[in-house]
N, CA and C atoms of all chains as a GROMACS GRO file, in nm:
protein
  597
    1UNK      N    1  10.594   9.521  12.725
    1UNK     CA    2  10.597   9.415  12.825
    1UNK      C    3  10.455   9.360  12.846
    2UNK      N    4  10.463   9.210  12.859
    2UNK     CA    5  10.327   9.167  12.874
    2UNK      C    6  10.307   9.141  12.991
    3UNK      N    7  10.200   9.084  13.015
    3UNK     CA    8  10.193   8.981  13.186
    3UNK      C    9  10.286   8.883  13.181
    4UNK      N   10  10.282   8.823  13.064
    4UNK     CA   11  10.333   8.689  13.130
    4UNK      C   12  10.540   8.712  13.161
    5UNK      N   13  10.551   8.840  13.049
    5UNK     CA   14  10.688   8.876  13.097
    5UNK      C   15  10.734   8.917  13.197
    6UNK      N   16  10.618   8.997  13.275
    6UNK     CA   17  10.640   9.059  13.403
    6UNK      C   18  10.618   8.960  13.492
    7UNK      N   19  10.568   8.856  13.463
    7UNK     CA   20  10.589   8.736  13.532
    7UNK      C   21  10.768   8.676  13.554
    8UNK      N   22  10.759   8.634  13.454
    8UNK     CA   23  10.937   8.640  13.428
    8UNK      C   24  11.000   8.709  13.501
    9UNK      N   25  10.964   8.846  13.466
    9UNK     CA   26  11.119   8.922  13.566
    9UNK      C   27  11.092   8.909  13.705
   10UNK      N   28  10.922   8.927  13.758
   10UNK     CA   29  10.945   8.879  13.898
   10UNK      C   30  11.004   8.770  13.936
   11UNK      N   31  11.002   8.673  13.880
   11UNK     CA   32  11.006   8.524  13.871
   11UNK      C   33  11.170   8.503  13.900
   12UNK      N   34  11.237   8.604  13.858
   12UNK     CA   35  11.400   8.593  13.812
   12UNK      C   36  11.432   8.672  13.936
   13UNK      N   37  11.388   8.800  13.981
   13UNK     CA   38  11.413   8.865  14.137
   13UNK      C   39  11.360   8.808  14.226
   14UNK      N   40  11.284   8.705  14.219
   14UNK     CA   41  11.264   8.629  14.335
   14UNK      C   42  11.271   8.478  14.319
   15UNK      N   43  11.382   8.420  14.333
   15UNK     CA   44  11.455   8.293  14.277
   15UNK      C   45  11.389   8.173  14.401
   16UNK      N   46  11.358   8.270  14.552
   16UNK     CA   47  11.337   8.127  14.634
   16UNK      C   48  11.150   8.078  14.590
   17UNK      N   49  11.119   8.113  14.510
   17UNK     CA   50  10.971   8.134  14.466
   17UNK      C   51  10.938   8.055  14.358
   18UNK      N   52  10.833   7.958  14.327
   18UNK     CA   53  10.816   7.872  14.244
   18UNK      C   54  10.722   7.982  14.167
   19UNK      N   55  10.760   7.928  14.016
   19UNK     CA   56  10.705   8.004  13.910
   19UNK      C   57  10.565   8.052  13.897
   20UNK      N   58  10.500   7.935  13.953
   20UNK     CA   59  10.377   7.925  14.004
   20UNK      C   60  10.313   8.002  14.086
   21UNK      N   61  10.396   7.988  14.138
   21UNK     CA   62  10.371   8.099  14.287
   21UNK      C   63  10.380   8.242  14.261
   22UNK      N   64  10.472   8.269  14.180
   22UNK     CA   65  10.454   8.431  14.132
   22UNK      C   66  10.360   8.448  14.051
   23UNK      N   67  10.277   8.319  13.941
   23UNK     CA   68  10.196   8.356  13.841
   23UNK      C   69  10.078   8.411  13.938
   24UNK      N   70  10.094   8.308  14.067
   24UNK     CA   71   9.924   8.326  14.133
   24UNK      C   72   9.940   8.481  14.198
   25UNK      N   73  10.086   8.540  14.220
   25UNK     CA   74  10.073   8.610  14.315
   25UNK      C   75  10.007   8.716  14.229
   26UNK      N   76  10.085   8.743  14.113
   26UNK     CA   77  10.054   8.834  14.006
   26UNK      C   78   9.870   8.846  13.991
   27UNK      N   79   9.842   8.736  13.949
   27UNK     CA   80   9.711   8.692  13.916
   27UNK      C   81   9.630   8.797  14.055
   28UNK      N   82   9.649   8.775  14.159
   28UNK     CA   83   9.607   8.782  14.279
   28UNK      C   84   9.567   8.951  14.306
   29UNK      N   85   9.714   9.029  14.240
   29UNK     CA   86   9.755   9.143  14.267
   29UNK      C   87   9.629   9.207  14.159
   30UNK      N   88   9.612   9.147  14.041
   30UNK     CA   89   9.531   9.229  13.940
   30UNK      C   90   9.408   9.215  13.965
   31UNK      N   91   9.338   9.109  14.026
   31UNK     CA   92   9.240   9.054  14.048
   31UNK      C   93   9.196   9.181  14.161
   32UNK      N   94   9.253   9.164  14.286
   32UNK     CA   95   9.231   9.286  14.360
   32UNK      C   96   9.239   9.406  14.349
   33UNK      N   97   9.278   9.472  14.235
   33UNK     CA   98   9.278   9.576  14.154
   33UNK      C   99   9.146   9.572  14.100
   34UNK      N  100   9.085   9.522  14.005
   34UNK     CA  101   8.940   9.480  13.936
   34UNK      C  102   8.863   9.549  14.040
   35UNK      N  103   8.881   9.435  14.172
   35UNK     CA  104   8.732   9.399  14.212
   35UNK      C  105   8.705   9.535  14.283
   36UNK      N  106   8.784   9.594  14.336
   36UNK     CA  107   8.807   9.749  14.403
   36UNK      C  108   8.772   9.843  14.325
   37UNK      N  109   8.810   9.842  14.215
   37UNK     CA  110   8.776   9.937  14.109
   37UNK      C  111   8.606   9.901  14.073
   38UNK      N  112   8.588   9.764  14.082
   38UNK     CA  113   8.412   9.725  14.029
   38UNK      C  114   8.354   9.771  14.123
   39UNK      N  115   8.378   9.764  14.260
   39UNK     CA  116   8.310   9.806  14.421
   39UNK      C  117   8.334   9.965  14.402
   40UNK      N  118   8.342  10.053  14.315
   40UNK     CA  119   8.344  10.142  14.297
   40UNK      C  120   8.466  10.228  14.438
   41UNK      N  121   8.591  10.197  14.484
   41UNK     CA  122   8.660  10.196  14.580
   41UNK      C  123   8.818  10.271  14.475
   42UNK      N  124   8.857  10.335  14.526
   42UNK     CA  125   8.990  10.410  14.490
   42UNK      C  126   9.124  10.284  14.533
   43UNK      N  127   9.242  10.290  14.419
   43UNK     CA  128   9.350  10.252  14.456
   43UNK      C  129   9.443  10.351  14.463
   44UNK      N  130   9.570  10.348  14.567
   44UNK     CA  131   9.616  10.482  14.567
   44UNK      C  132   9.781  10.392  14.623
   45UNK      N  133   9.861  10.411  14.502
   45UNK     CA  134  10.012  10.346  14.555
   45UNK      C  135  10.105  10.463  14.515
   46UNK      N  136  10.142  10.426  14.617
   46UNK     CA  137  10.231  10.621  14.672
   46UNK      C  138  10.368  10.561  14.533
   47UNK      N  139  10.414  10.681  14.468
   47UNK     CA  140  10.502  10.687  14.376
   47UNK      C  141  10.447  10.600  14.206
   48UNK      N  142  10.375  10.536  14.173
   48UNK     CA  143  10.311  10.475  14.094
   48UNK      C  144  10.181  10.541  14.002
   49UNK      N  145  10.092  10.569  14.118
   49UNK     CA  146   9.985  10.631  14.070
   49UNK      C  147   9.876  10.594  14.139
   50UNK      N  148   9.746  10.662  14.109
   50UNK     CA  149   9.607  10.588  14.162
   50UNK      C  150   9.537  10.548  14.075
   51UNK      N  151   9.444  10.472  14.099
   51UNK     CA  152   9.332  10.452  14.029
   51UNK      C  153   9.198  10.523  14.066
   52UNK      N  154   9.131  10.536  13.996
   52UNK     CA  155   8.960  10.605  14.087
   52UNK      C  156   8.871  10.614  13.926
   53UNK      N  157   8.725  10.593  13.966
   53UNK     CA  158   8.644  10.546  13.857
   53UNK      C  159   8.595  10.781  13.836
   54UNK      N  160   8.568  10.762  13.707
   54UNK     CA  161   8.524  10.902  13.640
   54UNK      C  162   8.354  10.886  13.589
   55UNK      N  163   8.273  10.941  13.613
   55UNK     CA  164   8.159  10.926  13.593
   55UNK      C  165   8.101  10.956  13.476
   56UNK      N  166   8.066  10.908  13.331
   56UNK     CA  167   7.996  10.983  13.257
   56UNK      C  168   7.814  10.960  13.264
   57UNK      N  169   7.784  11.078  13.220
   57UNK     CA  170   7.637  11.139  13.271
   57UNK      C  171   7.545  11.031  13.103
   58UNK      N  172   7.482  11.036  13.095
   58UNK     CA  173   7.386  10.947  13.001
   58UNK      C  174   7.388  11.042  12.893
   59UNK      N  175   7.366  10.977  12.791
   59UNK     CA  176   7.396  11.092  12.629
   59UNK      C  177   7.322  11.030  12.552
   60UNK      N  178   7.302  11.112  12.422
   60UNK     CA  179   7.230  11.036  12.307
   60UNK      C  180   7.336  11.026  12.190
   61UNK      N  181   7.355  10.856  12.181
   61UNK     CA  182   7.498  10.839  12.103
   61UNK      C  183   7.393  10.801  11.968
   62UNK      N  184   7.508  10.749  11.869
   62UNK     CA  185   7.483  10.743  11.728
   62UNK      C  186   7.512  10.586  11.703
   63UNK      N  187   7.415  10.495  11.613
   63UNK     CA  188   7.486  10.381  11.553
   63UNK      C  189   7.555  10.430  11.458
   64UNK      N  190   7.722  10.395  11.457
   64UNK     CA  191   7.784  10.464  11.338
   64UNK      C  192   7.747  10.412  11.195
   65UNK      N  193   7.672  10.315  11.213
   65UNK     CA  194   7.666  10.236  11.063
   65UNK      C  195   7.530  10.303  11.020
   66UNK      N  196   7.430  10.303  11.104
   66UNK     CA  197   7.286  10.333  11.070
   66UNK      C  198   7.232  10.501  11.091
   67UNK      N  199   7.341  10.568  11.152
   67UNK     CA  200   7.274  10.651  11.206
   67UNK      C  201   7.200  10.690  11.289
   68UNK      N  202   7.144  10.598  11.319
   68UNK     CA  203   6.997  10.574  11.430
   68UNK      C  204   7.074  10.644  11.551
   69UNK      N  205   6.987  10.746  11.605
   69UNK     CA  206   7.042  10.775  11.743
   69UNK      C  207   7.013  10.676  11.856
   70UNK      N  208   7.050  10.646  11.972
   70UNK     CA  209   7.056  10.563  12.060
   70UNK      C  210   7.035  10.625  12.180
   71UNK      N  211   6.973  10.595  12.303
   71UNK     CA  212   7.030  10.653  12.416
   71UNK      C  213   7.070  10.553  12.524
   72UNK      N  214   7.204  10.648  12.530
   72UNK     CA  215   7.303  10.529  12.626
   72UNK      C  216   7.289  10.589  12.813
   73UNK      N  217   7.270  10.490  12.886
   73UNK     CA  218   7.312  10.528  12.964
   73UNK      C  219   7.405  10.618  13.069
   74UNK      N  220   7.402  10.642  13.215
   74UNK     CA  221   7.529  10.660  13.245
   74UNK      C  222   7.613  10.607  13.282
   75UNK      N  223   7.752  10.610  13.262
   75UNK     CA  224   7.804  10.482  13.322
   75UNK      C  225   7.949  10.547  13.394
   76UNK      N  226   8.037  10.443  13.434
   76UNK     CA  227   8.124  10.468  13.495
   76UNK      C  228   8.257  10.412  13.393
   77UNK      N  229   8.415  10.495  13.453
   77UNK     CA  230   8.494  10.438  13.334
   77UNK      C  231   8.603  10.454  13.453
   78UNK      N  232   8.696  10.355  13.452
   78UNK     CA  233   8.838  10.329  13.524
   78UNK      C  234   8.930  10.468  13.446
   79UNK      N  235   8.969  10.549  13.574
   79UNK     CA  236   9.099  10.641  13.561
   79UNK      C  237   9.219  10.642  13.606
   80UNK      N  238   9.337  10.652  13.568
   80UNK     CA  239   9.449  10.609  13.634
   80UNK      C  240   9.532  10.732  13.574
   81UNK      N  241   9.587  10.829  13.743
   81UNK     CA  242   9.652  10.924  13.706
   81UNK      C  243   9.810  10.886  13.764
   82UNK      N  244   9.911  10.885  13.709
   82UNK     CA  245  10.006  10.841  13.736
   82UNK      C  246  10.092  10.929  13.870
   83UNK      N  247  10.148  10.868  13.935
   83UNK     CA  248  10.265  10.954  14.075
   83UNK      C  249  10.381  11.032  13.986
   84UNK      N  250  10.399  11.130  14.139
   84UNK     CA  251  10.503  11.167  14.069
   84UNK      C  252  10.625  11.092  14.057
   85UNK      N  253  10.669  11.019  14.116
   85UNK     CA  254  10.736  10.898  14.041
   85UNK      C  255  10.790  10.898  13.917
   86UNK      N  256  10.681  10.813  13.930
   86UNK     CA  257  10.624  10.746  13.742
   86UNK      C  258  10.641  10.870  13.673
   87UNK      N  259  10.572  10.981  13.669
   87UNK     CA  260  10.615  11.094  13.572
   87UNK      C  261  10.746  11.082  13.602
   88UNK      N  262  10.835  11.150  13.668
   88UNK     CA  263  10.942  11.210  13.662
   88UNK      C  264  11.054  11.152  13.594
   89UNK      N  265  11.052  10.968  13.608
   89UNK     CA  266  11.116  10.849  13.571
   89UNK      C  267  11.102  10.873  13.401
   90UNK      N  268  10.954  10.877  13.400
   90UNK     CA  269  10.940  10.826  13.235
   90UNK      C  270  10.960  10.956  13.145
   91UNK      N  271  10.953  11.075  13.197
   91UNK     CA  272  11.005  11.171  13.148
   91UNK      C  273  11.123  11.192  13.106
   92UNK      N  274  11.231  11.154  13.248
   92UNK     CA  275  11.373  11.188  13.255
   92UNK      C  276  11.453  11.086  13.151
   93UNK      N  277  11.364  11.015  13.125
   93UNK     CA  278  11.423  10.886  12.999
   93UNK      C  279  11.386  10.851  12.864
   94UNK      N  280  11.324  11.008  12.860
   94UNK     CA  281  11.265  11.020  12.696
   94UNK      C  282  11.344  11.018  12.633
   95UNK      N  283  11.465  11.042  12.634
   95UNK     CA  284  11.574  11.109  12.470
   95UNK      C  285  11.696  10.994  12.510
   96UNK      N  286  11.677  10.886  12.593
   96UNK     CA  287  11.756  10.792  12.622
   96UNK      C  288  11.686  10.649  12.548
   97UNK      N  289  11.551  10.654  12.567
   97UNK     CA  290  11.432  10.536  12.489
   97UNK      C  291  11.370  10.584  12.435
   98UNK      N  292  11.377  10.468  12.320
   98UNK     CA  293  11.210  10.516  12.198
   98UNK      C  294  11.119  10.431  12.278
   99UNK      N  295  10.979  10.452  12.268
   99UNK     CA  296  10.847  10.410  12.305
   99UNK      C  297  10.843  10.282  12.246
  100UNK      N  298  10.836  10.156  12.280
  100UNK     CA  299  10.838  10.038  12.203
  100UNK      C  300  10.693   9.942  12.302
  101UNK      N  301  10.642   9.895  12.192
  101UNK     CA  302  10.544   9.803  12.251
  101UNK      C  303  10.544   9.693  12.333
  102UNK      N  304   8.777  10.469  15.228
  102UNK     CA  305   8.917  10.437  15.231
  102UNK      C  306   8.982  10.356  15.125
  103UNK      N  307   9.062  10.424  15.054
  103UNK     CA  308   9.142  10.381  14.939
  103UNK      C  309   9.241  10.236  14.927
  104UNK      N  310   9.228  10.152  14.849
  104UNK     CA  311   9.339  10.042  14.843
  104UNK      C  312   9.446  10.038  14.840
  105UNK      N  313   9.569  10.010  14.918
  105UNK     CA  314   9.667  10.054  14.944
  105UNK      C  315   9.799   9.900  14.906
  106UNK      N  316   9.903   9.914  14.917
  106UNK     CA  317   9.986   9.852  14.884
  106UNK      C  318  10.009   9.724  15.005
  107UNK      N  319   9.962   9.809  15.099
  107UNK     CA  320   9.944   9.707  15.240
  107UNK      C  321   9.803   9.592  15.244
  108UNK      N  322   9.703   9.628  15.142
  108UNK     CA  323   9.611   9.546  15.128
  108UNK      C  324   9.639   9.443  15.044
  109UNK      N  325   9.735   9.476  14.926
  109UNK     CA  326   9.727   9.337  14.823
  109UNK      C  327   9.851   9.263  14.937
  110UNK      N  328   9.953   9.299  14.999
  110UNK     CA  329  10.033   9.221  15.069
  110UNK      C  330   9.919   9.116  15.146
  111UNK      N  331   9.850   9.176  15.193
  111UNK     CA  332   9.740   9.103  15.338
  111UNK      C  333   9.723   9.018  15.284
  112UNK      N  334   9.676   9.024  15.118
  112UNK     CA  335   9.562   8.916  15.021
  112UNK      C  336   9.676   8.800  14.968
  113UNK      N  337   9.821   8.824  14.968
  113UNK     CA  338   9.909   8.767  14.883
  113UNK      C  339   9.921   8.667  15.029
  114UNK      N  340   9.942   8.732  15.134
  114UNK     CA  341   9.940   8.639  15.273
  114UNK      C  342   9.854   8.510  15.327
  115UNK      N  343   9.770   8.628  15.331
  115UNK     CA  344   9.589   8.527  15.350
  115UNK      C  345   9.551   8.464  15.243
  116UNK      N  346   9.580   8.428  15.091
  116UNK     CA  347   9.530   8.358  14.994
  116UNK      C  348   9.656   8.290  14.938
  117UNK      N  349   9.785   8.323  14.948
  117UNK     CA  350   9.848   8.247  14.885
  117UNK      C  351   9.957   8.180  14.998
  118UNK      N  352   9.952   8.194  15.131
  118UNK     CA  353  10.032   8.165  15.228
  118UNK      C  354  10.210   8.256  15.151
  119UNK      N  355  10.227   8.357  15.118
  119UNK     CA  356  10.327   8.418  15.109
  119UNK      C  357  10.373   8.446  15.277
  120UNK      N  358  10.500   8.425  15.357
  120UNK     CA  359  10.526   8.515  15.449
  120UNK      C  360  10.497   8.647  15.440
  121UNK      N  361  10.506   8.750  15.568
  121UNK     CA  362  10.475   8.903  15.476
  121UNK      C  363  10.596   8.933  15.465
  122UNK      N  364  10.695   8.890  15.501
  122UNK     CA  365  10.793   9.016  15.390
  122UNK      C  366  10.756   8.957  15.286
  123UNK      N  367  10.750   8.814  15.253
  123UNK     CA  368  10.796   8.760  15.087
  123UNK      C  369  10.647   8.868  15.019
  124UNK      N  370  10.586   8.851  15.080
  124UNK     CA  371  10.408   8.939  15.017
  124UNK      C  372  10.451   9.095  15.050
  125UNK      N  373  10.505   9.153  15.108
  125UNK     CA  374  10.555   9.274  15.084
  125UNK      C  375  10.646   9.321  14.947
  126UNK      N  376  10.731   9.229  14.966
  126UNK     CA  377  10.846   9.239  14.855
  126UNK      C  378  10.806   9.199  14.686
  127UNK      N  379  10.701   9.085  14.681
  127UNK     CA  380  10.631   9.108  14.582
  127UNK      C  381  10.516   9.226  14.532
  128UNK      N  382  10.494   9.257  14.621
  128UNK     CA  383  10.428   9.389  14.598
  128UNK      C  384  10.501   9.516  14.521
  129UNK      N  385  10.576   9.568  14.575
  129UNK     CA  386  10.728   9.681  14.592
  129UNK      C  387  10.751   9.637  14.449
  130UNK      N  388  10.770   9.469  14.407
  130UNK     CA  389  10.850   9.465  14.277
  130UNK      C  390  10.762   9.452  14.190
  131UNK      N  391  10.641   9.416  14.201
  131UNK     CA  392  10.547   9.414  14.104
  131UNK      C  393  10.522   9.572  14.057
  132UNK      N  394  10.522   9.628  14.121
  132UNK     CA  395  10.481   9.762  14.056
  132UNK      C  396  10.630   9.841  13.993
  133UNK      N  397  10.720   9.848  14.080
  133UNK     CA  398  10.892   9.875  14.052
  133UNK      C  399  10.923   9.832  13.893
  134UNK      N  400  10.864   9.683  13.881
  134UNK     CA  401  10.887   9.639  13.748
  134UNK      C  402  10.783   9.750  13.661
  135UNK      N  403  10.712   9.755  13.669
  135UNK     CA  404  10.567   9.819  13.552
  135UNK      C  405  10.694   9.982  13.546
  136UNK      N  406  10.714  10.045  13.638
  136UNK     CA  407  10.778  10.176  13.645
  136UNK      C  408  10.896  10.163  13.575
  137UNK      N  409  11.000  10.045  13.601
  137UNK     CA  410  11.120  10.050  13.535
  137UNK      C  411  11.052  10.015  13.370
  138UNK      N  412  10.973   9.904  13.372
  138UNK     CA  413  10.966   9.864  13.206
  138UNK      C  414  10.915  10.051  13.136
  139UNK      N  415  10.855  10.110  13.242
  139UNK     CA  416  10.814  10.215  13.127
  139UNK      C  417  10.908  10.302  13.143
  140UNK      N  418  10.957  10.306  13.236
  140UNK     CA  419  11.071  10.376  13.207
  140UNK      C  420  11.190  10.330  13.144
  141UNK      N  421  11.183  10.235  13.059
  141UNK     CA  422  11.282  10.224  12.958
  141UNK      C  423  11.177  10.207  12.814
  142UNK      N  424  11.108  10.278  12.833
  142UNK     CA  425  11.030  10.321  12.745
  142UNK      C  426  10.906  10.208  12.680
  143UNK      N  427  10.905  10.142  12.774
  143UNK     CA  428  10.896   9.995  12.710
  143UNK      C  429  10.668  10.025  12.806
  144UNK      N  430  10.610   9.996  12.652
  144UNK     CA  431  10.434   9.982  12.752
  144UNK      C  432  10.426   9.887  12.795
  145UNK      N  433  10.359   9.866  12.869
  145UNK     CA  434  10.296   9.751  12.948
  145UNK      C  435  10.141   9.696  12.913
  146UNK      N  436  10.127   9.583  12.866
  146UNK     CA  437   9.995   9.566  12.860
  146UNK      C  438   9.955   9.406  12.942
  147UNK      N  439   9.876   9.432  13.051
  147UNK     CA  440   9.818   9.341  13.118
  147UNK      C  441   9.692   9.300  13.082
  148UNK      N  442   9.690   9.223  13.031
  148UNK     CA  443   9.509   9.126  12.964
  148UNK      C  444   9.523   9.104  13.078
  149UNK      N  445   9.362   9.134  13.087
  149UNK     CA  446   9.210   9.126  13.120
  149UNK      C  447   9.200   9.249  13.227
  150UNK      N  448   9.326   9.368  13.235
  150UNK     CA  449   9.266   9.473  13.298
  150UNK      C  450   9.318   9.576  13.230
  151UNK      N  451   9.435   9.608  13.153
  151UNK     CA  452   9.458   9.739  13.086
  151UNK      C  453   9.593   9.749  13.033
  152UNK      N  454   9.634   9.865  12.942
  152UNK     CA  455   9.753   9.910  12.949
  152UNK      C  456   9.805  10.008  12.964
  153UNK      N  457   9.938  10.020  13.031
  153UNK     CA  458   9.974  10.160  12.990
  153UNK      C  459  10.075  10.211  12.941
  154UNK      N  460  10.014  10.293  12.887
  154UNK     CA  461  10.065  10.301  12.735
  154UNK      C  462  10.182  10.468  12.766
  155UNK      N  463  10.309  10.489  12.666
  155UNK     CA  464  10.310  10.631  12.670
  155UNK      C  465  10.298  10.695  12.543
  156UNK      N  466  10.361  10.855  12.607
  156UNK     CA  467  10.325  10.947  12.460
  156UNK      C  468  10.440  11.044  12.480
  157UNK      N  469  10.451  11.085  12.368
  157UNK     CA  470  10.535  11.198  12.389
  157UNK      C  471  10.483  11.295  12.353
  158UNK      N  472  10.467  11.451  12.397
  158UNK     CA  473  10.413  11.559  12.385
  158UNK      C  474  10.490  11.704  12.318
  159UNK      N  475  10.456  11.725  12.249
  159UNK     CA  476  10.508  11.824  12.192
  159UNK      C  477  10.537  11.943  12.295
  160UNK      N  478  10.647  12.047  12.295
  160UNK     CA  479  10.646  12.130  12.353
  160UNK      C  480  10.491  12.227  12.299
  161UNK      N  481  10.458  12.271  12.431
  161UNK     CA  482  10.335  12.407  12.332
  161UNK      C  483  10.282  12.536  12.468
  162UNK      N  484  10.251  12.625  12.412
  162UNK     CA  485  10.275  12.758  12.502
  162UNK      C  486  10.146  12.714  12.599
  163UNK      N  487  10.154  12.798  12.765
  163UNK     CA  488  10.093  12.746  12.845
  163UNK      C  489  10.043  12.866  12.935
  164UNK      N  490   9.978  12.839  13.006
  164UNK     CA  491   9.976  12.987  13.098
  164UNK      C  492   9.918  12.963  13.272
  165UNK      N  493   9.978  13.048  13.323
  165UNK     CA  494  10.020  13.010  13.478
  165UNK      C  495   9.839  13.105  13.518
  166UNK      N  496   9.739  12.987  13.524
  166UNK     CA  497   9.634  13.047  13.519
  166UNK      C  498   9.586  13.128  13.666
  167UNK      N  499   9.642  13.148  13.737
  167UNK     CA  500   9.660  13.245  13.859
  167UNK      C  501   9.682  13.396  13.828
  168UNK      N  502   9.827  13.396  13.738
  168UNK     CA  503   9.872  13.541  13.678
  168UNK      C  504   9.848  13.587  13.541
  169UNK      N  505   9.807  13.470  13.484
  169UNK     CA  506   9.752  13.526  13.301
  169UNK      C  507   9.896  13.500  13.253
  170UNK      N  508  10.009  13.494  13.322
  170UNK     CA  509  10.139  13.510  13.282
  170UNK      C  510  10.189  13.369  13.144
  171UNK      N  511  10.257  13.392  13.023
  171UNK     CA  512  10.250  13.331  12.964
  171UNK      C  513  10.394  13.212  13.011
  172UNK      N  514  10.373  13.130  13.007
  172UNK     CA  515  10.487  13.036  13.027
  172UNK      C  516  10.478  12.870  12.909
  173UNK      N  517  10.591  12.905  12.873
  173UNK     CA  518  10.579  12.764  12.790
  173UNK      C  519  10.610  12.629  12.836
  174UNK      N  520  10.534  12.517  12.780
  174UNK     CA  521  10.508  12.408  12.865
  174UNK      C  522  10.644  12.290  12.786
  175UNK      N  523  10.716  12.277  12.806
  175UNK     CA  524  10.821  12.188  12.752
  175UNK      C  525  10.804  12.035  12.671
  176UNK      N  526  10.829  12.014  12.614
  176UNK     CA  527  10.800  11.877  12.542
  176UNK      C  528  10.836  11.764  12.667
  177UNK      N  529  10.750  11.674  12.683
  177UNK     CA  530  10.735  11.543  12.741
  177UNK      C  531  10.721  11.439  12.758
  178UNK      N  532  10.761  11.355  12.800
  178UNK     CA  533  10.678  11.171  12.790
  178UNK      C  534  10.594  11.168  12.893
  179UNK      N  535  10.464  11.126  12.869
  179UNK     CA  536  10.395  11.125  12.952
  179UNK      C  537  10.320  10.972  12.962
  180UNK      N  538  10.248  10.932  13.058
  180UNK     CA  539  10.157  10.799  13.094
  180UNK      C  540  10.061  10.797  13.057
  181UNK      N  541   9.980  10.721  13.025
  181UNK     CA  542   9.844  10.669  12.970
  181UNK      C  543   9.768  10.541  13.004
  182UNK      N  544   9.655  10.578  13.104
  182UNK     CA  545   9.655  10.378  13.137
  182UNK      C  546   9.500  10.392  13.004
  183UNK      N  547   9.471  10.279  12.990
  183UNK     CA  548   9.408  10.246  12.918
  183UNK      C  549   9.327  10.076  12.958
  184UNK      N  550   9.182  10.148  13.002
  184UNK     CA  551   9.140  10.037  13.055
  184UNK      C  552   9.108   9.886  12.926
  185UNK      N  553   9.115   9.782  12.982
  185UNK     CA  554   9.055   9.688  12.857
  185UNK      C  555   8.942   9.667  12.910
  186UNK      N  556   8.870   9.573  12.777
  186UNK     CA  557   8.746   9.556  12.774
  186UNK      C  558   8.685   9.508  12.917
  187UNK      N  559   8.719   9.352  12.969
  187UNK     CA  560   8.709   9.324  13.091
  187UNK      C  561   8.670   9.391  13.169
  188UNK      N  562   8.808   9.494  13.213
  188UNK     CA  563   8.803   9.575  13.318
  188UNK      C  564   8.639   9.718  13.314
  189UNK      N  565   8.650   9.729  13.172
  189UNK     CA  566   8.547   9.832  13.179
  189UNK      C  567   8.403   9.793  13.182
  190UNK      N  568   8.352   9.651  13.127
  190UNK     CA  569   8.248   9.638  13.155
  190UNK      C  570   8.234   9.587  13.296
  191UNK      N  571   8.310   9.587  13.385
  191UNK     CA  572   8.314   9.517  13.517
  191UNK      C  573   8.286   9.636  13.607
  192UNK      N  574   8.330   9.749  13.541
  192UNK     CA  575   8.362   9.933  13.613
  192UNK      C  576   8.238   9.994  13.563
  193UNK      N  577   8.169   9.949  13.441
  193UNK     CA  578   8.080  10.046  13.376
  193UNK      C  579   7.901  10.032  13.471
  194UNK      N  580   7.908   9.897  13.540
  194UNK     CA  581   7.791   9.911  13.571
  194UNK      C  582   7.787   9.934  13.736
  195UNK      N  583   7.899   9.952  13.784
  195UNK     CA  584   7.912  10.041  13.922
  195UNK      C  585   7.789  10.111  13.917
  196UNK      N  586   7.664  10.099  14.073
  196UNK     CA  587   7.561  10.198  14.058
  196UNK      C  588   7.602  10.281  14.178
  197UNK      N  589   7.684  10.265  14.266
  197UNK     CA  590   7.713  10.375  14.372
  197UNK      C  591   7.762  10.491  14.367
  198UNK      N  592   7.749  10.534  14.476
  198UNK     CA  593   7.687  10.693  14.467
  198UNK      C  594   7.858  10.746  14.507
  199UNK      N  595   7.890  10.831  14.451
  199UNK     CA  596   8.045  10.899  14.514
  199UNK      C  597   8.028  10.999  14.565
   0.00000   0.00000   0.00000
């Protein structure tokens, strides 16, 4: 499923709603996801999952082409551990669906 | 204090003039949808912040690290978000302190 499909199906469960209006809402919803996650700030939606940033410490990486060692910073990386929900759902419907893109 | 489901409603209100139920109810289904699509096995990938992706896991032996006791861990589907590019160089130069 892409965005713009999940656009669609909202689009189709909510019929009094101009198409438009769900693209922005969508738009709106991810956007505030980003900027929370950039403000270094936790998302936390009960049954779904959270979001929260994981810290890596500064290292000495490799150019893979040259070899040349490098040293990289430390930086930060977006984590998203899923609810129990979401597990229990996508579990209970393994041997019912194959994994499709 | 963490971002909550009641904050993107506020933002769907205050920026897009949604009523709040209608900004409640898009909320509830925006995410409802991401859960049902993966739970029909189906990933999700949202450009310009991530996807998530699943896996399936092999059953493999496990241990109940309290008692040493051996217990085996059952085969599974499990979640995977996977940030995109966007999202990570936007996350990577966060300098605050946690």
């Amino acid at each position: 499923m892409t965005k713009s499909e999940l656009i669609e199906a909202l689009a189709r469960q909510q019929p009094h709603l101009a198409l438009k209006d769900v693209e922005l809402a969508v738009k709106c919803i991810i956007d505030q996801m980003s900027e929370t996650l950039a403000s270094g700030e936790r998302i936390e939606i009960r049954g779904f999952g959270s979001f929260s940033l994981h810290h890596r410490p500064p290292r000495i990486g490799r150019n893979p082409k040259t070899g040349e060692s490098v040293s990289l910073t430390e930086k930060f990386v977006p984590h998203f551990k899923p609810g129990k929900e979401l597990r229990d759902r996508v579990d209970a419907s393994r041997e019912k669906y194959k994994i499709i893109d | 204090m963490a971002l909550t489901k009641a904050d993107f409603s506020e933002r769907l209100f205050d920026e897009l003039g949604l009523n709040k139920r209608e900004a409640k109810e898009m909320v509830e289904l925006f995410f409802e949808e991401i859960k049902a699509s993966l739970e029909r096995g189906e990933q999700v990938k949202i450009s310009g912040f991530g996807k998530f992706e699943l896996r399936d896991k092999a059953s493999r032996p496990g241990r109940n690290p309290k008692t040493g006791e051996e217990i085996p861990i059952t085969a599974r589907r499990v979640v995977t978000f996977r940030a995109g590019q966007k999202l990570k160089a936007r996350v990577e130069s966060y300098a605050g302190t946690q």
